[in-house]
N, C-alpha and C positions, 0 to 999 in steps of 0.2 A: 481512607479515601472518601474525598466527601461523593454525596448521589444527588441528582438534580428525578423529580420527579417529572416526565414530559408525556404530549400526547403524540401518536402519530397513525397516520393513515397509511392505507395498505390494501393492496388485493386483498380481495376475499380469499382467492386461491391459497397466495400465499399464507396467511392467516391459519386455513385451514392444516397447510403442511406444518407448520411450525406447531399448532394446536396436537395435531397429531401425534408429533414429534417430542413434545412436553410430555405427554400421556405414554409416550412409550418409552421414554427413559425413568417417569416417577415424578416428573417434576415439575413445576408452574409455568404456565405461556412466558411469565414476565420474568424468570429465574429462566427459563431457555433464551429471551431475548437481549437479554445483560448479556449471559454468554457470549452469543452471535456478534452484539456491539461490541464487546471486549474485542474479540478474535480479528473485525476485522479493523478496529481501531489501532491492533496492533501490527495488522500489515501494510497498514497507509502509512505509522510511523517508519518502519521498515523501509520504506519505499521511499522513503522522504530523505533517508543516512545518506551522507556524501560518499561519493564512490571515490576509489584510487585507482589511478591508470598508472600505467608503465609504458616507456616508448623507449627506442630507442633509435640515435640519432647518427648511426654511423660514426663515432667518437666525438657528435659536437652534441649540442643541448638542444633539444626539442622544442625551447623555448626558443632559441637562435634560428634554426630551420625553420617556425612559423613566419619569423618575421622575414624572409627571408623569402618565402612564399604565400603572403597571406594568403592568394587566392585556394590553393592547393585543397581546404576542405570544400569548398563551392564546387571544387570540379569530383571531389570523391575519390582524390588520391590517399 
């Protein structure tokens, strides 16, 4: 995996917990801060996956009952 070296700015607060938090598991601010980037990198991509629905249409097609009532999401049916 390549690494891009970056700067960023931050509460001092914040800062300080994560410093903390380094210190209390053994480990470097910037070796806790990969982590955190990693974790929450991977719940953006997460969040990003196409979802599957399931409907069903009374024995016709869900796609035929839209067109059939475009308006019906506007109203929150």
């Amino acid at each position: 995996m390549k690494e891009q070296r970056t700067t960023v700015t931050a509460a001092l607060d914040d800062l300080e917990t994560l410093r903390g938090e380094a210190r209390r598991r053994g480990v470097s601010l910037a070796q806790l801060m990969r982590e955190t980037l990693a974790e929450k990198a991977a719940e953006l991509r997460a969040g990003r996956r196409p979802r599957v629905g399931v409907g069903r249409g009374g024995g016709r097609s869900v796609a035929q009952e839209s067109v059939e009532d475009e308006d019906a999401p506007a109203r929150g049916d």
